[in-house]
KELODREN-176548 format. One record per residue (C-alpha): residue in three letters; x, y, z. Coordinates in steps of 0.05 Angstrom, whole numbers, plus 5000, padded with zeros to 4 digits. Layout:
<recs>
ALAXYZ
...
</recs>
This chain:
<recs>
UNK497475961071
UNK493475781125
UNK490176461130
UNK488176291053
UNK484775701057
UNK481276011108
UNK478876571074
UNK476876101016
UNK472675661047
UNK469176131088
UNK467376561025
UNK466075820988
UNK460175711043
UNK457676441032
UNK456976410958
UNK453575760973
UNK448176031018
UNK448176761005
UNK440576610975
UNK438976281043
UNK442676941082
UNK445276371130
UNK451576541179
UNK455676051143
UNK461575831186
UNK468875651155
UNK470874951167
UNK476075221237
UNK470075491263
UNK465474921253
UNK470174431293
UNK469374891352
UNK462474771358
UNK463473981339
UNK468373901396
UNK464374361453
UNK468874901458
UNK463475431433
UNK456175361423
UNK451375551382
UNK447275871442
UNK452076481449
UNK455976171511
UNK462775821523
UNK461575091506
UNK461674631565
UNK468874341534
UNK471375151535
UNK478875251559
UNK483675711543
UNK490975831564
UNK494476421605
UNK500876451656
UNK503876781703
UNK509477361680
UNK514677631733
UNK518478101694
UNK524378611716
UNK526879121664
UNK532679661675
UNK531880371636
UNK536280971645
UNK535781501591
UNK538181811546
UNK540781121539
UNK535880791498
UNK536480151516
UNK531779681554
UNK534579011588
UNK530478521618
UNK528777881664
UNK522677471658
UNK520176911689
UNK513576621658
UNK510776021678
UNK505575851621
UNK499175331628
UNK496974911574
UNK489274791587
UNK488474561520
UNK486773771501
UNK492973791454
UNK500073601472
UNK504674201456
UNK511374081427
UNK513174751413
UNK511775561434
UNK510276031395
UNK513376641419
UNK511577311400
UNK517277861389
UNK513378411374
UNK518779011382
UNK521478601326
UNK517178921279
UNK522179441276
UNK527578981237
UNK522878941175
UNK525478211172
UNK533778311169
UNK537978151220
UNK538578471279
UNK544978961264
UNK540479501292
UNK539779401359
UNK532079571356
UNK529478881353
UNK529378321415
UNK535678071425
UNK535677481476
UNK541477331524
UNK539876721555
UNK533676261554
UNK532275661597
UNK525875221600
UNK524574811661
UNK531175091698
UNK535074781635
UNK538375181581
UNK535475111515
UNK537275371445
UNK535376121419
UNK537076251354
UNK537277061347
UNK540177041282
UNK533276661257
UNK528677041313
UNK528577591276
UNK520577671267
UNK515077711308
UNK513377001313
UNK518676501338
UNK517775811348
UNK521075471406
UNK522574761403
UNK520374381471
UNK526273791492
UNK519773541535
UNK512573601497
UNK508574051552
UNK502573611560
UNK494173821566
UNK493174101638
UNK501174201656
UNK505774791656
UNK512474951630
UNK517375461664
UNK521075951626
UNK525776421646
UNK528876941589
UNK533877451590
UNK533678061530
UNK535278641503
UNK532879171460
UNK534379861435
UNK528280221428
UNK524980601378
UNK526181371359
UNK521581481304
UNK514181561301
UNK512480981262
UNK510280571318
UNK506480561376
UNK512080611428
UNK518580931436
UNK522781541448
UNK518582081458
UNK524082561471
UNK530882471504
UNK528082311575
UNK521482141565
UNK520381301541
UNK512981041530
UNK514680261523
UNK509379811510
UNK509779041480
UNK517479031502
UNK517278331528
UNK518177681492
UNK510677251503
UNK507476711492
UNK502476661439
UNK495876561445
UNK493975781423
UNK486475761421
UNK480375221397
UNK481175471327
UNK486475591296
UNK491575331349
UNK498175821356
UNK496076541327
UNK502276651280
UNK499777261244
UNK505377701242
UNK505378441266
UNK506778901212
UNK505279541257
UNK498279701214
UNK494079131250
UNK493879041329
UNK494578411382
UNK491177801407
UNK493777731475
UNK491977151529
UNK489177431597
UNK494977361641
UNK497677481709
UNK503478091719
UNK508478251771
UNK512878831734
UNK519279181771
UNK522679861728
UNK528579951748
UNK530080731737
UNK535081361762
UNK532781741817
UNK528282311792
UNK524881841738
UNK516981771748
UNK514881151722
UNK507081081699
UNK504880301688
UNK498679901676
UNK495879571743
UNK498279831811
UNK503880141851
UNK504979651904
UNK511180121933
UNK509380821923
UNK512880891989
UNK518880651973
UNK519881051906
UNK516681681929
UNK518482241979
UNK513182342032
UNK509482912004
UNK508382591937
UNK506181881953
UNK500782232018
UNK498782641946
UNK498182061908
UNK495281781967
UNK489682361969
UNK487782351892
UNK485281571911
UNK478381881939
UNK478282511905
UNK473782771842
UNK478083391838
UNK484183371809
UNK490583271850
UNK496483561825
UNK501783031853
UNK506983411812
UNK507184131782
UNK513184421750
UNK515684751814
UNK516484171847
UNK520683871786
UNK525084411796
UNK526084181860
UNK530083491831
UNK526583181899
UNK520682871875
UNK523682111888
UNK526981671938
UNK533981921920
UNK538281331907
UNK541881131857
UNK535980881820
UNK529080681847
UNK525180011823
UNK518080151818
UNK513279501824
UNK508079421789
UNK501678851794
UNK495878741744
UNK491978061748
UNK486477831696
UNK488778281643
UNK492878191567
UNK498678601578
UNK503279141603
UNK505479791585
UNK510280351611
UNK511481031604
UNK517581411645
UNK519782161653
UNK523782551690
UNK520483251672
UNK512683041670
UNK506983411704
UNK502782851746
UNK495382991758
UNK490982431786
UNK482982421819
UNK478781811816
UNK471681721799
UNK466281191833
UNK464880701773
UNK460180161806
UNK455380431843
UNK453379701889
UNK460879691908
UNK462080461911
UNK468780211876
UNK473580791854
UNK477480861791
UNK484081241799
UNK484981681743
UNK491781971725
UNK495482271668
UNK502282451660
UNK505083031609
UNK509083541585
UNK507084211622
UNK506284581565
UNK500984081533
UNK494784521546
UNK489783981541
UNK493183501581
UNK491384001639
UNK483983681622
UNK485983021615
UNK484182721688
UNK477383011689
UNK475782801617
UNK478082111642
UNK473882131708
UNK467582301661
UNK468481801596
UNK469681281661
UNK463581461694
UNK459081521637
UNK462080841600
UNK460480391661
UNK453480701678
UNK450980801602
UNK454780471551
UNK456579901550
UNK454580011616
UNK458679571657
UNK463579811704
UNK470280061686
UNK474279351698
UNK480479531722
UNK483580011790
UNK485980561747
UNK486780861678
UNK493381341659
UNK493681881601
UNK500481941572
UNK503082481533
UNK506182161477
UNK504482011397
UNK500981451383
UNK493481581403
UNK493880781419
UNK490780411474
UNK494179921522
UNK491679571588
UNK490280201635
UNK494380541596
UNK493081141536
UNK498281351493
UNK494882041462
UNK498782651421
UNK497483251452
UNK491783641411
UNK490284451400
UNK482784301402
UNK480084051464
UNK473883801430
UNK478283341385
UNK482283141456
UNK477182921485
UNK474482511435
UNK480682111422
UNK481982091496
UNK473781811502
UNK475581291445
UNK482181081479
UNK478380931539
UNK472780561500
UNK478080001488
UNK477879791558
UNK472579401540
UNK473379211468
UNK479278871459
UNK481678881532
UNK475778601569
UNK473378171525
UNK479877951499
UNK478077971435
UNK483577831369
UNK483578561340
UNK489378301295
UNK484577931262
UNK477678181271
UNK479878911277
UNK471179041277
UNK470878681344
UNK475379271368
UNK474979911334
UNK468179861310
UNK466079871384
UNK470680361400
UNK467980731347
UNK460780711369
UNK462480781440
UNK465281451418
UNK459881721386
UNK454381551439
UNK459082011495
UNK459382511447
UNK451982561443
UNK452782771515
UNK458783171507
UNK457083621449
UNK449783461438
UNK446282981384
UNK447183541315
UNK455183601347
UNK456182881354
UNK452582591295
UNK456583201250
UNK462582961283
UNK461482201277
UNK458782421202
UNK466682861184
UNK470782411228
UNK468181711209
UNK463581641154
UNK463882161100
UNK470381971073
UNK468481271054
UNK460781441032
UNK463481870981
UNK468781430945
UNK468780910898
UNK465280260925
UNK467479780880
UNK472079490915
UNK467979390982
UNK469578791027
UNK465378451069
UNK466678571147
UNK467277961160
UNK472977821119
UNK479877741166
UNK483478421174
UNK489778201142
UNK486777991077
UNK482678581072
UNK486278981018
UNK482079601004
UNK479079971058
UNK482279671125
UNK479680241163
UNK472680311138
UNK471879561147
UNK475579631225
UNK471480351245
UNK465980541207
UNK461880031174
UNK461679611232
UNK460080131275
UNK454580281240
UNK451579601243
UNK452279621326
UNK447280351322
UNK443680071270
UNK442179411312
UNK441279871370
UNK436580281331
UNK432979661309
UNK431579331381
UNK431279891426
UNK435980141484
UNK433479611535
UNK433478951491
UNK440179221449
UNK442679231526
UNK440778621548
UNK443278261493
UNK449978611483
UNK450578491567
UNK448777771546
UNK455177751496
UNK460078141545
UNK457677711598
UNK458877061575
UNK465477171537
UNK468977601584
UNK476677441571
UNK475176891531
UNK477277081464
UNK470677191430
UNK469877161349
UNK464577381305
UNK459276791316
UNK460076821383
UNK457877591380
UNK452177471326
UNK449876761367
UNK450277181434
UNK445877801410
UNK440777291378
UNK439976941437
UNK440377591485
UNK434277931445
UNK430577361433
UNK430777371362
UNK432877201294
UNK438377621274
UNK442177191224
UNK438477571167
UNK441578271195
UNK447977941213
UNK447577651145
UNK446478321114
UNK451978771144
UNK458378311155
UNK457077931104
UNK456178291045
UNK459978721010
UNK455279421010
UNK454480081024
UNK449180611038
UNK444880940991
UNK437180880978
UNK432481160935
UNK425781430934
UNK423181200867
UNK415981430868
UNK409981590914
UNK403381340906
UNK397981680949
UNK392481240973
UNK387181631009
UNK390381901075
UNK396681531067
UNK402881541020
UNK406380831002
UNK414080940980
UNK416980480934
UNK424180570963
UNK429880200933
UNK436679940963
UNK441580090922
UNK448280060968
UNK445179411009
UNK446079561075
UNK439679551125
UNK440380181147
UNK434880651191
UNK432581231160
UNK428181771169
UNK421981951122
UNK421182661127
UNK414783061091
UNK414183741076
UNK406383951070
UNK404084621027
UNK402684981095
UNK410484941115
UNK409284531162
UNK412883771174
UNK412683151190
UNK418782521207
UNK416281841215
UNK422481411235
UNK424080761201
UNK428680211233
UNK432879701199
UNK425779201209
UNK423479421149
UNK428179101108
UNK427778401147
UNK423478041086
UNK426778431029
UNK434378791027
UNK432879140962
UNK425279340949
UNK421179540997
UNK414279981008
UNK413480381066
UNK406680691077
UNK406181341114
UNK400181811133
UNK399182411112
UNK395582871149
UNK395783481099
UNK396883621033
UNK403783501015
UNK409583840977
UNK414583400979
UNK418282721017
UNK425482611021
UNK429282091057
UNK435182231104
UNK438981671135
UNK442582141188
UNK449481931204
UNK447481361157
UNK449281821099
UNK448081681024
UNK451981600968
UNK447881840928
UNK442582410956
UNK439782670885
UNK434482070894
UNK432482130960
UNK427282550952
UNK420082600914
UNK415983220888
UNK408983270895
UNK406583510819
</recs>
């Protein structure tokens, strides 16, 4: 309901200025910048605050059993102004119960929960979603804490309608496993969107101490670091670990021969492998006992000379897994010196073999692919997501184009590198635009609308359109002020939850300029691409081009003119040209010979409709 009213009144304000191409803000939003918490300048207001803890968390797996039991301590930090009487706590593996009870086994079931050292009341038979809200005895008051410590179970997953679970009879990927506390932010207090498995998280930026319990032989990969590779590893595997730390080749820390071998761990019992990760929204696992482990690092800041340890884990026979380190070590490289061009945030990033081609903290879950073109490019995307939702902390539940739509664009501009500009832009063209472009757009929704209510679409409105507006902005200010401006957004909301105006007030004030009217024009509207060349007047050395917008969007284009002789001409157009006017405009362009005809071509920008895009000298 809430969601709703929401959605209402920020469409209400639209309609209401949509002649004025304001960035009307819904009613939540607006309070934000009334009580100081945001500002209108693109930066944290000076009243900012947002809340995080501190997870110790201890988990026992030994396949084929399938189940995962675990020990958490959390000690959570309100920073907010309000006085909380109640958690939210999210149960996200409970997505799998569909809403029944749990007679499954898949979804959390908790064993004992205590708050403050007390014991306190958990109802499984009503915690059977992914929101559950706990009852304080003792309101947790602005600037205090609140201890929690929570025993649980699970069985996990076997299908492949997730993003975690069995991924054969010894090898787990486990990711969201833990019962958490919601995020409560400045404007909609406790996120209670549910988890259906199509959207993603919103996650606060918390600190992690995680022990896996395991039998001997198991390999465990994790987000953050392995603070006792010593202790888990025999001699020649951790000094091999050790070694891939400085190297840019890759290290083979375990090959299939040395599998064989049944030797690769510390050979008790079982082995607990510790794991650390500060700053960062989450955790994720993967274990084996029949993996391949490769690992190199790459330098990713070049002030620091800081390394990035770069590992991936996989079935021997995956052939482009073999690749997987070194694509890492370049995407790494080339996304903290070029785009977005910040270093790579965090000490390491692992490829697992599994099914889900789904990002985590540090950690990738990719399918093994036949075509290492295709690998690498979902590998490259994978990685982009470091930085958009993970560094920035965005909610991709909610604002899925804060996430994929960088991810997205991200992808494309390494591919340029990777396969050249015709290769990328034909890939970016198949992969992420053609699809949409050439169906019905009647039913188009404006990115800005909240991800859950978007009902036709979801993934044009999460990949593709939006990333389309981040190259057409780029396109529009240049590579040094698009830079500087998306720095200035990353830069002042790193890990602080970011939401649309935040983004559009951040760019404004990063390039100097008035944006609202582009802003205005691609996340608010609902459009699409196609243009049309309607006629050609010459007018002595020149042609002006009465060009029409039929789809909406600002989009660049090229004018390119075929003259009599054979030869041609392309004279480049940015989005500027449609600053005054979003559906008629003239474009004047010389012509130094006779020409034989003008056409319009938009690139990876592609038309709905080409028949018009092009005019005939008679």
């Amino acid at each position: 309901m809430q969601r709703s009213i929401f959605l209402a009144a920020a469409f209400f304000c639209i309609l209401l200025h949509a002649d004025a191409q304001t960035l009307t803000i819904p009613p939540q939003i607006a309070k934000t910048y009334e009580n100081g918490t945001r500002n209108m300048n693109g930066k944290p207001g000076k009243n900012f605050w947002e809340n995080h803890g501190r997870y110790t968390i201890a988990i026992n797996v030994a396949p084929p059993n399938r189940q995962v039991s675990g020990v958490e301590h959390i000690t959570y930090f309100n920073n907010s102004p309000d006085k909380l009487d109640s958690l939210n706590m999210k149960l996200i593996e409970n997505f799998h119960l569909g809403g029944h009870a749990n007679d499954s086994g898949l979804g959390i079931t908790v064993d004992d929960f205590k708050v403050n050292g007390n014991k306190a009341t958990w109802d499984n038979n009503t915690a059977i979603l992914t929101n559950y809200m706990v009852a304080l005895a003792k309101p947790l008051m602005p600037h205090d804490s609140v201890q929690l410590d929570i025993t649980w179970h699970y069985i996990l997953n076997t299908g492949k309608g997730g993003r975690e679970g069995l991924i054969d009879s010894t090898t787990f990927y486990i990711a969201y496993f833990y019962p958490r506390v919601a995020v409560y932010d400045d404007y909609k207090g406790w996120d209670k969107q549910p988890h259906n498995g199509g959207l993603e998280f919103y996650n606060d930026i918390n600190n992690y101490k995680l022990s896996v319990t395991v039998p001997k032989n198991y390999i465990v990969w994790c987000t953050g670091t392995l603070t006792n590779a010593n202790e888990v590893l025999q001699p020649e595997y951790a000094k091999r670990l050790q070694q891939s730390f400085t190297s840019d080749s890759t290290v083979h820390i375990v090959t299939p021969q040395d599998l064989a071998g049944n030797n690769i761990t510390t050979q008790n019992a079982t082995n607990t492998w510790i794991y650390t990760a500060n700053d960062i929204s989450d955790m994720a696992l993967g274990i084996s006992n029949h993996y391949d482990w490769d690992a190199a690092s790459v330098v990713v800041d070049d002030a620091t000379h800081r390394r990035v340890s770069a590992q991936a884990a996989f079935d021997d026979a995956s052939a482009d897994f073999h690749h997987s380190v070194q694509f890492s070590r370049y995407s790494l490289n080339w996304f903290s010196h070029n785009w977005p061009g910040i270093p790579y945030p965090y000490e390491k990033s692992t490829a697992f073999q599994g099914f889900a081609d789904m990002e985590y903290p540090m950690m990738i879950n990719d399918s093994k692919e036949t075509d290492l073109v295709f690998a690498e490019l979902v590998q490259d995307h994978e990685q982009a997501h470091t930085y958009m939702p993970f560094y920035m902390s965005t909610n991709e539940s909610y604002y899925a184009f804060m996430d994929e739509g960088w991810a997205t664009t991200f992808e494309y501009l390494i591919g340029i590198t990777e396969k050249g500009q015709k290769g990328a832009d034909e890939f970016y063209k198949s992969f992420r635009v053609r699809r949409w472009i050439h169906g019905k757009h009647d039913k188009e929704t404006s990115i800005i609308t909240p991800s859950p209510d978007v009902k036709f679409g979801g993934g044009n409105n999460a990949y593709g359109k939006p990333s389309l507006s981040y190259i057409a902005l780029k396109d529009m200010l240049g590579d040094k002020l698009f830079k500087k401006a998306l720095h200035n957004y990353m830069n002042n909301w790193h890990g602080k939850h970011p939401i649309p105006w935040d983004y559009f007030n951040a760019m404004k004030a990063g390039s100097g300029k008035n944006l609202d009217w582009f802003f205005y024009n691609w996340f608010y509207t609902p459009s699409y691409i196609d243009i049309a060349l309607d006629k050609a007047e010459k007018s002595g050395s020149s042609y002006e081009l009465s060009i029409r917008n039929i789809g909406g969007f600002a989009v660049p284009f090229n004018v390119n003119v075929e003259y009599t002789d054979g030869t041609t001409d392309t004279i480049h157009q940015t989005p500027i040209v449609w600053e005054h006017d979003q559906k008629n405009i003239t474009v004047k362009v010389k012509a130094a010979k006779e020409v034989k005809d003008i056409t319009l071509d938009g690139g990876i920008f592609m038309d709905a409709d080409e028949t018009n895009n092009k005019w005939m000298a008679k």
